[in-house]
C-alpha positions as CSV (number, residue, x, y, z in Angstrom):
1,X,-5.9,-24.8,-18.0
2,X,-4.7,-21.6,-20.4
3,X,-1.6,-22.6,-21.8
4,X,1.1,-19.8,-22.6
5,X,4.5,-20.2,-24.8
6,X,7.5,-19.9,-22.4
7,X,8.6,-17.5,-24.7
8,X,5.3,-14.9,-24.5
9,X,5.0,-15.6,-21.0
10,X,8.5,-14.7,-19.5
11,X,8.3,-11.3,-21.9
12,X,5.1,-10.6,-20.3
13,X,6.5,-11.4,-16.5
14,X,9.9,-9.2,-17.2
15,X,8.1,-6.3,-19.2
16,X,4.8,-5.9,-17.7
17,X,5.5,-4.1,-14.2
18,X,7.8,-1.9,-15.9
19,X,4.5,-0.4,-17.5
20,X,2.8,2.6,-15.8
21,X,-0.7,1.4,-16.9
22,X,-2.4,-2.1,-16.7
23,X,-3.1,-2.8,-20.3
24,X,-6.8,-3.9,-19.7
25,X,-10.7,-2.5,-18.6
26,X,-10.8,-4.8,-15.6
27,X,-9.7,-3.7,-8.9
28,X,-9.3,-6.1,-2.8
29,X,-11.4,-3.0,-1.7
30,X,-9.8,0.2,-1.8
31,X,-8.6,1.9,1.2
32,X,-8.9,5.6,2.0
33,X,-5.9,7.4,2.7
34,X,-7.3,9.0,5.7
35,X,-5.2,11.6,6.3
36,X,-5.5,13.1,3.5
37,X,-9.5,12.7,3.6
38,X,-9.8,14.1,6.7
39,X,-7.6,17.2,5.6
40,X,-9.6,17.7,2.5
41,X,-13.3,17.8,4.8
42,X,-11.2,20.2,6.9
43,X,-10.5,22.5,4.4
44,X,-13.7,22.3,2.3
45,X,-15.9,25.6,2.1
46,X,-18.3,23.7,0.5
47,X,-21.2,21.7,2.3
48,X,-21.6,18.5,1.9
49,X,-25.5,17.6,2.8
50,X,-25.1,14.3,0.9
51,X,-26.3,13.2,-2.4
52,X,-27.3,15.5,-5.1
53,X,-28.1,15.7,-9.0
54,X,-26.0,16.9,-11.5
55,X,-22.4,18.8,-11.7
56,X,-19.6,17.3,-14.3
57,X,-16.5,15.1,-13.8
58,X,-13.3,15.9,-16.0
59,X,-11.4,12.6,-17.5
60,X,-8.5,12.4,-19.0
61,X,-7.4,10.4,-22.2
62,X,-4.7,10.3,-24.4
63,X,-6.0,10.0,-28.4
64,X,-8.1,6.9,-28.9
65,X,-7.2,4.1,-31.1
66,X,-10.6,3.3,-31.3
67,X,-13.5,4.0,-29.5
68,X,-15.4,0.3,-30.2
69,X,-14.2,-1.0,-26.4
70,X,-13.7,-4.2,-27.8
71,X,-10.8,-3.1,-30.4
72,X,-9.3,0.0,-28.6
73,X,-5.7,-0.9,-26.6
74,X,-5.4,2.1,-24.9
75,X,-6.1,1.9,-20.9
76,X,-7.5,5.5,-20.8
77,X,-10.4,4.8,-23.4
78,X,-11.0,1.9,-21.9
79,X,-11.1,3.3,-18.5
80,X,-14.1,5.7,-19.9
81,X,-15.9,3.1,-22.3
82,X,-16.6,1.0,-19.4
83,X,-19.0,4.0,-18.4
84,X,-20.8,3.7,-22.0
85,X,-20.7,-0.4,-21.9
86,X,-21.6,-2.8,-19.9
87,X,-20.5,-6.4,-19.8
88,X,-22.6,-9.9,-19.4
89,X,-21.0,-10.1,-15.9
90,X,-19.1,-7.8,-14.0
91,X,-16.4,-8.7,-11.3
92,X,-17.2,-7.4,-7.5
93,X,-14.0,-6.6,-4.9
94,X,-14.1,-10.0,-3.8
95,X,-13.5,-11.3,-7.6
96,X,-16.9,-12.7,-7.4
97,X,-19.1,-12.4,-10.6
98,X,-22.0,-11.1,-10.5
99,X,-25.0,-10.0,-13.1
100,X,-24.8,-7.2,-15.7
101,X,-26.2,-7.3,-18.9
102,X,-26.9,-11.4,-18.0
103,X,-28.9,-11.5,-14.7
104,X,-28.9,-15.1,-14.5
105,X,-26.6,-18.1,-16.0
106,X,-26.8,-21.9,-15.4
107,X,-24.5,-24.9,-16.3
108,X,-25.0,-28.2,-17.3
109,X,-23.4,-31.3,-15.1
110,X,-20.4,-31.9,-16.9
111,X,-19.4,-28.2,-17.2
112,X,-19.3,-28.0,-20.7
113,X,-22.5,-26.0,-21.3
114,X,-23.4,-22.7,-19.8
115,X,-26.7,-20.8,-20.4
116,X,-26.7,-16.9,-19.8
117,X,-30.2,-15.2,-19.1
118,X,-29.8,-11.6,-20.9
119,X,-31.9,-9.3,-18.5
120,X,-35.2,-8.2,-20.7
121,X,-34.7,-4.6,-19.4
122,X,-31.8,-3.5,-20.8
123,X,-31.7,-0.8,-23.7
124,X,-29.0,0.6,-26.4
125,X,-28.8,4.1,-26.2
126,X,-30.3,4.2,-29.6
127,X,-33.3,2.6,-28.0
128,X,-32.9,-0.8,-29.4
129,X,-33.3,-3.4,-27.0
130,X,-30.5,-5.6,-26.6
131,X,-30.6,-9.5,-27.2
132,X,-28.7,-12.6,-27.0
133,X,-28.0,-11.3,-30.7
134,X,-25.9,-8.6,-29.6
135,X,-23.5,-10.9,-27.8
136,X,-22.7,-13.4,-30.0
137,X,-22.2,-10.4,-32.6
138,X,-19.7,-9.5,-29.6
139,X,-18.2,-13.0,-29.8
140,X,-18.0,-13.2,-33.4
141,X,-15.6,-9.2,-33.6
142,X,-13.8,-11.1,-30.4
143,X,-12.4,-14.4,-32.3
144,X,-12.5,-12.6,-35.6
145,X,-10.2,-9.6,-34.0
146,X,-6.9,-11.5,-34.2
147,X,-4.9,-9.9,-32.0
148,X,-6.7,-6.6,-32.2
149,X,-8.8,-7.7,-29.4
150,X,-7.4,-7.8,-25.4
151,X,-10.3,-10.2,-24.7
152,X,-9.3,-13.6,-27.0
153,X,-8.1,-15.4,-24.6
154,X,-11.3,-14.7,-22.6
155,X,-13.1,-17.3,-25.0
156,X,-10.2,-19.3,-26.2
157,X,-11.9,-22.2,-24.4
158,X,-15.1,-22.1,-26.2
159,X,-16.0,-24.3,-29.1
160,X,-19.0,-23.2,-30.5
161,X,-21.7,-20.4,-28.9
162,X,-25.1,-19.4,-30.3
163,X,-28.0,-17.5,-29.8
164,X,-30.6,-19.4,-28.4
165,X,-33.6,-17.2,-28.6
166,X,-34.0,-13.5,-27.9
167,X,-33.1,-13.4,-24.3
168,X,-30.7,-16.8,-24.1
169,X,-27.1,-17.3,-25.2
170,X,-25.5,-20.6,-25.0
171,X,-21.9,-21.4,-24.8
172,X,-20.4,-24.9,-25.4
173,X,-16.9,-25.5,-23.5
174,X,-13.5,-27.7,-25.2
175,X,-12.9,-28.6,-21.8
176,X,-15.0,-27.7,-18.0
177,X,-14.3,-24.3,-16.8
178,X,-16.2,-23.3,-13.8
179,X,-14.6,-19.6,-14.2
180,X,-16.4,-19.1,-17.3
181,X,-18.5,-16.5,-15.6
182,X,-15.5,-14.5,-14.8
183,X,-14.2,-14.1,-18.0
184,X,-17.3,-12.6,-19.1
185,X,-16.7,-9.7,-18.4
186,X,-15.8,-7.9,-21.3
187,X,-17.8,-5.0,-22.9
188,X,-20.7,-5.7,-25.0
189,X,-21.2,-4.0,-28.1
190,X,-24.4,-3.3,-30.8
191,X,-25.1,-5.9,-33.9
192,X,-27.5,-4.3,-35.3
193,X,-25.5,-0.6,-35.3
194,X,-22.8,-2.1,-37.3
195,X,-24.9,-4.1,-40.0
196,X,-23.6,-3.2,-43.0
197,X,-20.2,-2.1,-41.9
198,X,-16.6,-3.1,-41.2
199,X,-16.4,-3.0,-37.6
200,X,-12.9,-3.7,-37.7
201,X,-12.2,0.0,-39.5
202,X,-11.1,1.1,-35.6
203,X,-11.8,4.8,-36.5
204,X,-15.0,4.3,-38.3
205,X,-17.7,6.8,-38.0
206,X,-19.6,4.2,-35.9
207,X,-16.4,3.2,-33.8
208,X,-16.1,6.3,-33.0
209,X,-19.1,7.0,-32.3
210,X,-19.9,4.4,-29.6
211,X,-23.6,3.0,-28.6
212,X,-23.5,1.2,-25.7
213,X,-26.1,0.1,-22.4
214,X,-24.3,1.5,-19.6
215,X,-24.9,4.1,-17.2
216,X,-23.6,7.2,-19.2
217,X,-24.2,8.0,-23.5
218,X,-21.6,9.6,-25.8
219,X,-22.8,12.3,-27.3
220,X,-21.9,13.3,-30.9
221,X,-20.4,17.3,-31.1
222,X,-18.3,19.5,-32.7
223,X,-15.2,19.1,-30.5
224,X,-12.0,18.1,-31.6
225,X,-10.0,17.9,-27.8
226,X,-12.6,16.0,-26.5
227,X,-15.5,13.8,-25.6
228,X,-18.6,14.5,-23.7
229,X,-20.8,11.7,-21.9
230,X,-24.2,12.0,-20.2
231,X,-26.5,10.1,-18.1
232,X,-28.5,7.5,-19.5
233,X,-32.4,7.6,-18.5
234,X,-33.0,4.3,-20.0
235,X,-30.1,2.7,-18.1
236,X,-31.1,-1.0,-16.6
237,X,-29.2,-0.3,-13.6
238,X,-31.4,3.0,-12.8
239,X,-33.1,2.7,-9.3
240,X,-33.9,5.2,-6.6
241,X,-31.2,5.3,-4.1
242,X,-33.3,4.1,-0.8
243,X,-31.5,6.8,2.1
244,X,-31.2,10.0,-0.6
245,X,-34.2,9.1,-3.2
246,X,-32.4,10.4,-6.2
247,X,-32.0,8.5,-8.6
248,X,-28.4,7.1,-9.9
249,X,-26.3,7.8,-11.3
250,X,-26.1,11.5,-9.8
251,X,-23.3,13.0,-12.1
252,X,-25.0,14.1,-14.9
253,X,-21.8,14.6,-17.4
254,X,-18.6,13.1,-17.5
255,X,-16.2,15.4,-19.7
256,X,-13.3,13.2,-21.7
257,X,-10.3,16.0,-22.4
258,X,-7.6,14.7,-25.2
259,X,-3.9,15.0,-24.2
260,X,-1.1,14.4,-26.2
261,X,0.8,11.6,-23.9
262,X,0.1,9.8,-20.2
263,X,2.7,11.8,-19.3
264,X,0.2,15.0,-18.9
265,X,-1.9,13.3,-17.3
266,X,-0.7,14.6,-13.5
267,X,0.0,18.2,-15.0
268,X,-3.8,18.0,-16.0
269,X,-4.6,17.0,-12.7
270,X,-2.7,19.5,-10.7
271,X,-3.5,22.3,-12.7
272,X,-7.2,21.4,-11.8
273,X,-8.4,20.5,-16.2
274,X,-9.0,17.3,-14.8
275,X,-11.0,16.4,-11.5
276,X,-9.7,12.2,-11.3
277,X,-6.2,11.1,-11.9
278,X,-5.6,7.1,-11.8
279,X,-1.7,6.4,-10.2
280,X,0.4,3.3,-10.2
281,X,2.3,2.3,-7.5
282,X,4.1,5.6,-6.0
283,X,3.2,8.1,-8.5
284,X,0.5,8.7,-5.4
285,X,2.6,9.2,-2.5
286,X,3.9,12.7,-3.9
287,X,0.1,13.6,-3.0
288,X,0.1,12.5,0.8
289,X,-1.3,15.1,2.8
290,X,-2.3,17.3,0.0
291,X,-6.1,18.9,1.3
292,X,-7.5,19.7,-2.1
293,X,-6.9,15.8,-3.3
294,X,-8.6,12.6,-1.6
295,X,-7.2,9.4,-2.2
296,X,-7.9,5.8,-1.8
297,X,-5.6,2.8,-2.4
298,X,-6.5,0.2,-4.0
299,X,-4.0,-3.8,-4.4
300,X,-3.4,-3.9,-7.9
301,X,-2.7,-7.1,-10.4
302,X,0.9,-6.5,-10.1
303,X,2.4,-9.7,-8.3
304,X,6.3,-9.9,-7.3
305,X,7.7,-13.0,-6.6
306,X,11.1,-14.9,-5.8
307,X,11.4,-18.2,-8.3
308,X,13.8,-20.4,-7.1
309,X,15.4,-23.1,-9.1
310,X,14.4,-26.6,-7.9
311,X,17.6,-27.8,-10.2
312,X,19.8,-26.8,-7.4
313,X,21.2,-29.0,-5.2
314,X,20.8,-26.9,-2.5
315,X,17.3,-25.2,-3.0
316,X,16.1,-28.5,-4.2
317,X,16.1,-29.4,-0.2
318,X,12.7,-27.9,1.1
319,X,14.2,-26.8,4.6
320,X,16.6,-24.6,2.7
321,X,13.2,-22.7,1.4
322,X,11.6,-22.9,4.5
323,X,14.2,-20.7,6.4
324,X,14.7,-18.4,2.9
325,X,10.9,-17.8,4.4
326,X,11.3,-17.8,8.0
327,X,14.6,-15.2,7.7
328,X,12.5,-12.8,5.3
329,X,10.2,-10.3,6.9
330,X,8.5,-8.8,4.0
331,X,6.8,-5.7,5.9
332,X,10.1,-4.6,6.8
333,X,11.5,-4.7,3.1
334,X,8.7,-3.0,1.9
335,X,8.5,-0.4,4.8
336,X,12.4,0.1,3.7
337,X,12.0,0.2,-0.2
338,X,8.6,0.9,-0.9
339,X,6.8,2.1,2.0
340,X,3.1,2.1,1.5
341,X,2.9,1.5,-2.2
342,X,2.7,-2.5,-1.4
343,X,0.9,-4.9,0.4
344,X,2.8,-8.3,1.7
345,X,1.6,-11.7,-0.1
346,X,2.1,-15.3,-0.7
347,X,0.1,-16.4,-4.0
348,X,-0.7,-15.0,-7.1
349,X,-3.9,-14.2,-5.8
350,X,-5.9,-11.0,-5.1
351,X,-5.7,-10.8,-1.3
352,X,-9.4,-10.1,-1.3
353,X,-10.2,-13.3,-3.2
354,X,-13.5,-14.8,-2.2
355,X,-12.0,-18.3,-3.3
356,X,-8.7,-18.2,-0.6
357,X,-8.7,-17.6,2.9
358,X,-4.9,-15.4,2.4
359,X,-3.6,-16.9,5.9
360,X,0.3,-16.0,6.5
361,X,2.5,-18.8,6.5
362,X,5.4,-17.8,7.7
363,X,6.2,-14.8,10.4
364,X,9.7,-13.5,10.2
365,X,12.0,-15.4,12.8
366,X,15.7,-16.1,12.0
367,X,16.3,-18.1,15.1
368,X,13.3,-20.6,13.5
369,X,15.0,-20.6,10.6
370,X,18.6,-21.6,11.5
371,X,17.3,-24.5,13.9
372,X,14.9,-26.0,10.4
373,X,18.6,-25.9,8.8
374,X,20.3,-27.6,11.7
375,X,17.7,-29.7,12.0
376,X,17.8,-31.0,8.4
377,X,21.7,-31.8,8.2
378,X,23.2,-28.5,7.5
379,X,26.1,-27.2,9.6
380,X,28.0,-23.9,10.3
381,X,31.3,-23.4,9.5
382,X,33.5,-20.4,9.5
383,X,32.7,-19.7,5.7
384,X,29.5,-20.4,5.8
385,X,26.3,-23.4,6.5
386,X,27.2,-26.6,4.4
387,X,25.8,-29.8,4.1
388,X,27.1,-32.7,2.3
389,X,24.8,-33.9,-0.9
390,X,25.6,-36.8,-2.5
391,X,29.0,-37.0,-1.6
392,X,29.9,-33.1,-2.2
393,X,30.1,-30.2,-0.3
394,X,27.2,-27.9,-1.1
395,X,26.9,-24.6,0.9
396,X,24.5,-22.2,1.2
397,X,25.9,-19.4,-0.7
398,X,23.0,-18.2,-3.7
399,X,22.9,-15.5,-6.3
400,X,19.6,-13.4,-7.7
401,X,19.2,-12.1,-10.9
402,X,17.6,-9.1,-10.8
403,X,16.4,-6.5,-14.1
404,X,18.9,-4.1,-14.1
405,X,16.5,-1.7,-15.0
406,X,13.5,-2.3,-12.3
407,X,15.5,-0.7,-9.4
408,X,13.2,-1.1,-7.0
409,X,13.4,-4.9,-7.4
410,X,17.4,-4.4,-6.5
411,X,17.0,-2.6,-3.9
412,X,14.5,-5.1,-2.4
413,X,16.6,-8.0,-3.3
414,X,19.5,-6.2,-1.6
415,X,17.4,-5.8,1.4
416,X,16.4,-9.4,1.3
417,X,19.7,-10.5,1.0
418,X,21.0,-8.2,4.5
419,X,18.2,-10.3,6.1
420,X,19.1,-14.1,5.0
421,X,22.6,-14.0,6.0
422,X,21.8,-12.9,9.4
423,X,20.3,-16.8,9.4
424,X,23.3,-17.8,7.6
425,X,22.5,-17.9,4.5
426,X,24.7,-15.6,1.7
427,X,23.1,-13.9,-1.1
428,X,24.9,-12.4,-3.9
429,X,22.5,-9.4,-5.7
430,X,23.3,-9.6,-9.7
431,X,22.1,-7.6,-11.7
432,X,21.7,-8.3,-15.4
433,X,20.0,-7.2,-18.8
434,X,16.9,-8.3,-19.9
435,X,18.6,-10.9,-22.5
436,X,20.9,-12.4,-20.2
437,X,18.0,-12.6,-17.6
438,X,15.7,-14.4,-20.2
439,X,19.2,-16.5,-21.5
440,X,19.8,-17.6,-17.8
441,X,16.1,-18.5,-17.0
442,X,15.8,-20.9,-20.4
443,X,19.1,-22.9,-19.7
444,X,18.4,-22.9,-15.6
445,X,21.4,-21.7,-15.2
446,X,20.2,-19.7,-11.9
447,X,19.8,-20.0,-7.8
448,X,16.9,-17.4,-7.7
449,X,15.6,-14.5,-9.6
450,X,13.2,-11.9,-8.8
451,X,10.4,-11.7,-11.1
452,X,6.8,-10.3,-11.4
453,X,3.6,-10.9,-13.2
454,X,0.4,-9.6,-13.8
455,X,-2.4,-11.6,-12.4
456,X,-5.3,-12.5,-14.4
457,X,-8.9,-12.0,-13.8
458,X,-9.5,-15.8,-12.9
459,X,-8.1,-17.2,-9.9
460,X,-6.3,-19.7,-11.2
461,X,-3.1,-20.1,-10.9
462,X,-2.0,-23.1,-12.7
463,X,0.1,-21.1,-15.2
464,X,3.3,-21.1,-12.0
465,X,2.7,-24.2,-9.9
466,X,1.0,-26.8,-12.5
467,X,3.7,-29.5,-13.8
468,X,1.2,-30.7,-16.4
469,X,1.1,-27.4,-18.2
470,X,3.0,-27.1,-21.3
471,X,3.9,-23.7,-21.2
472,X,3.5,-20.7,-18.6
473,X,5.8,-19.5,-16.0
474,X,6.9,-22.7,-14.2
475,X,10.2,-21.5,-14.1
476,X,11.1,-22.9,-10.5
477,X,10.1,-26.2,-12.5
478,X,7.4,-27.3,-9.8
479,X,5.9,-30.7,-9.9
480,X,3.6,-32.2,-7.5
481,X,0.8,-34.5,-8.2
482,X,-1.4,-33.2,-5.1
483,X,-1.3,-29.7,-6.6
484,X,-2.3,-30.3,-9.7
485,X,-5.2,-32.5,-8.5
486,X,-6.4,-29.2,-6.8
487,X,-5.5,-26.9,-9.3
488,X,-7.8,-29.2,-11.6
489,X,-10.9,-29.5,-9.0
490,X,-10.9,-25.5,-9.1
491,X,-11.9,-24.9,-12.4
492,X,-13.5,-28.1,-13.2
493,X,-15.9,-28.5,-10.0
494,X,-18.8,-26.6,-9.7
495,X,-19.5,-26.8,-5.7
496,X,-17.7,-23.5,-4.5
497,X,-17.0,-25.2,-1.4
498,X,-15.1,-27.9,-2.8
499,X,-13.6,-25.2,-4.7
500,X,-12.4,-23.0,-2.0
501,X,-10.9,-26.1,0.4
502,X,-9.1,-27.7,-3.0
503,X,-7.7,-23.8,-3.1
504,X,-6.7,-23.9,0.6
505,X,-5.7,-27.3,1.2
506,X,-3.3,-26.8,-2.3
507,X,-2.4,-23.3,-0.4
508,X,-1.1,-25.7,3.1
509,X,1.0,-27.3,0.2
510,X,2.5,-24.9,-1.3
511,X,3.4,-23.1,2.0
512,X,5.4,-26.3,2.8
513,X,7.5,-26.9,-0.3
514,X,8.0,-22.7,-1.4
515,X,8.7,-23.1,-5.0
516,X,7.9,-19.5,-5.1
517,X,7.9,-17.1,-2.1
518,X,5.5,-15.0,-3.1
519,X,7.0,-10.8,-2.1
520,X,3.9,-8.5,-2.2
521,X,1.3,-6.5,-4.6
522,X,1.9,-3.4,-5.3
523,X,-0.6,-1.0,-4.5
524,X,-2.6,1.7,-6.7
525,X,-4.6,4.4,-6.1
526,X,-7.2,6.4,-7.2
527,X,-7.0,10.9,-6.8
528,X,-9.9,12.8,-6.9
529,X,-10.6,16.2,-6.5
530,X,-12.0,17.3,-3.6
531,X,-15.3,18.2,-4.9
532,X,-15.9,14.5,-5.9
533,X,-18.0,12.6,-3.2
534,X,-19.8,9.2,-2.4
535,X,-19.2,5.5,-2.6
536,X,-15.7,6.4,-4.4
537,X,-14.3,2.2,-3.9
538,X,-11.9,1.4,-6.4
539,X,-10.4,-2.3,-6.6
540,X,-8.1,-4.0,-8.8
541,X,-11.2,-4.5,-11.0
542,X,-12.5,-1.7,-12.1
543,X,-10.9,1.7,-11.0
544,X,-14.5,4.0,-11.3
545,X,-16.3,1.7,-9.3
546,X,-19.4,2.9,-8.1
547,X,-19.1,6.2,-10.3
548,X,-23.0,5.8,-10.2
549,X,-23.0,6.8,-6.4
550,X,-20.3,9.7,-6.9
551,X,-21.7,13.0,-6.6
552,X,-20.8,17.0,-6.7
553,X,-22.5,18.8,-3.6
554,X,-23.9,22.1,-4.2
């Protein structure tokens, strides 16, 4: 299991969804606004007969760090690297790897050894072949990076790799980790091209001049606000598309334009410098209706979440969750707060998740909710529902701490507070400074707080429920044995059915006893400019998927 300091992780938690940008290259499948799809075909003078080659696709980026994809830390260049680079796996919608630049990989019995294939097709765009070499070149910039790399923790668990021969690489584990595939899915980058060099100078000539295997080639020019990108002949991934009998990718140039700050990045867009503008949450609703923009929706990583203290006497009884769950009706607070920038959930899961089923546990009903209270002991009195606990008087009367400066977690904790006290339950909205918040959380000196995190590649979730962990964001201070049995058959057992019914039976546990109750995801989306057609299907995973099968009709 990845272990995070308390410390790093509750920073992470507060500060991440206050972020407008998802500080990695890594998308359930997107969903078209229709709407605004259908008024953009409506409007269109041009004719869209399908598939065709050629045209040119305006980016946006602000000024790169570093155009080596595995040093750079700014969203934007990774965004467009990922169109020069490929990874050894790549993620689908459903969060299921599958083959890149490996096409095969094997494991031994007790997990601890895993074999990648690297596909024998595959060609730098200086046409040098690639080889097993080139990735543990990769690995060796990765744990030599410090923390110049996004992608360390993505081998923390590996003890020693080599290269086996030309075409195998072999990783040895510290401990089995059947989502090793999954965190392979970083960007792959040249040994031979840096020989000789520091590849750790981030602006380089060669780092900023960037060879890699994927679908598009940088190509080296005189500009100073930009970058310019073409398609690669000698991809591995070029094949005849079977109904239009063009080859992919279609688009034959990808222009990167250089702005001074994110900030320009929707005046580019609007002014029409740029064709594709990438929103969080709901920057994108502003663009509802508009017929010159399509958009499609995508769930992003960003999880909210209610931690309640399992300290308190009254929260500590399982009932008292259960109708926190019942009363809440999480559409409604969304439709009121946020409507249709989020999507309702339970688990720090991707809803699309190929390893969980994403059942709802609870429906909304307040009646349900009072009786599972009556039914446990408590009582109604004029002031409020009580119960006696060892010998004292606790009522149901709770406070949540909320960021003072994330308003839209106020206003939905304000929302979800009207809604518990009509089942009898009194919620007191606080809101507090980051400091305090943090100071509060470390002494457990709370009833519930309102938090958020970014979800990680792997779906594991053992950094919130797993009471063996050392670290990590058990703040609700969670233990159960069964749990943690499960949690450890998911990464350690290599059947994916066992996998997915340890997930779900651990998910029927975790529905009963609500350490967390999970809010929603908020949702992202992806604007294009009308002229931009095809298989445009961003997810959480990669926000230009499918750019191969965009096109620009005639």
């Amino acid at each position: 299991m990845r272990k995070l300091c308390f410390f790093t992780a509750l920073i992470i938690m507060l500060l991440s969804l206050s972020s407008c940008s998802e500080a990695d290259n890594s998308g359930g499948m997107g969903t078209q606004d229709s709407g605004t799809a259908l008024a953009a075909e409506a409007n269109d003078n041009v004719v869209d007969k399908g598939p065709v080659k050629g045209g040119v696709v305006n980016l946006f980026t602000t000024k790169p760090d570093s155009l080596n994809p595995i040093l750079t830390k700014n969203i934007f260049v990774q965004n467009f690297t990922g169109f020069i680079f490929d990874g050894m796996v790549r993620l689908d919608e459903n969060q299921r790897p599958t083959p890149a630049l490996c096409d095969t990989w094997s494991v031994s019995d007790d997990g601890l050894i895993w074999t990648f294939h690297v596909r024998e097709n595959a060609m730098w765009h200086n046409n040098v072949s690639l080889t097993a070499e080139d990735i543990k070149f990769t690995f060796d910039v990765i744990q030599n990076s410090r923390s110049e790399s996004v992608y360390r923790d993505n081998i923390s668990n590996i003890a020693v790799y080599t290269a086996v021969d030309r075409n195998s690489f072999r990783i040895f584990l510290k401990a089995p980790d059947y989502f090793i595939p999954e965190r392979m899915t970083f960007p792959i980058v040249p040994a031979g091209y840096y020989q000789g060099e520091d590849v750790f100078v981030k602006t380089s000539d060669k780092n900023m001049l960037p060879v890699g295997t994927g679908p598009y080639k940088f190509i080296k020019s005189q500009r100073t606000d930009g970058y310019r990108l073409i398609s690669n002949d000698l991809w591995w991934g070029l094949r005849e598309d079977k109904n239009s009998g063009l080859q992919i990718p279609y688009i034959n140039e990808i222009d990167i334009n250089i702005y001074d700050s994110p900030k320009d990045e929707f005046v580019a867009f609007q002014e029409g410098n740029i064709d594709i503008a990438v929103a969080d949450r709901g920057d994108f609703s502003k663009y509802s209706g508009r017929p010159d923009i399509t958009t499609r929706k995508y769930q992003s990583r960003d999880f909210e979440f209610i931690a309640f203290n399992l300290d308190n006497p009254a929260l500590k009884d399982k009932a008292v969750r259960q109708a926190i769950a019942l009363a809440t009706d999480k559409a409604r607070i969304i439709n009121d707060v946020i409507p249709g920038q989020a999507v309702a959930a339970e688990l720090p899961v991707n809803p699309n998740a190929w390893i969980f089923d994403n059942p709802v546990s609870y429906l909304p009903d307040k009646s349900k909710a009072r009786d599972i209270l009556m039914q446990n002991g408590w009582k109604q009195s004029a002031a409020g529902m009580y119960k006696s606990i060892d010998g004292k008087r606790v009522t149901l009367n709770f406070t949540i701490i909320v960021n003072e400066f994330n308003e839209i977690r106020y206003r939905a904790a304000v929302k979800l507070g009207e809604q518990l006290r009509e089942a009898g339950i009194n919620i007191e909205v606080k809101r507090i400074d980051w400091d305090e918040e943090f100071r509060l959380i470390k002494s457990r000196k709370f009833d519930m707080v309102f938090l958020g995190c970014r979800i990680s590649s792997v779906p594991d979730i053992s950094f919130m429920y797993a009471s063996l962990q050392t670290g990590g964001m058990n703040i609700a201070n969670y233990k159960n044995p069964l749990v943690d049995a499960c949690l450890e058959r998911i990464i350690t057992n290599g059947d994916e059915k066992v996998r997915r019914e340890a997930f779900n039976e651990m998910h029927k546990v975790l529905s009963d006893e609500i350490p967390y109750m999970g809010m929603y995801f908020y949702n992202n989306a992806v604007l294009y400019n009308r002229k931009i057609r095809g298989d445009m299907k961003p997810c959480v995973w990669d926000r230009f998927n499918d750019i191969t099968r965009w096109y620009i009709p005639g």
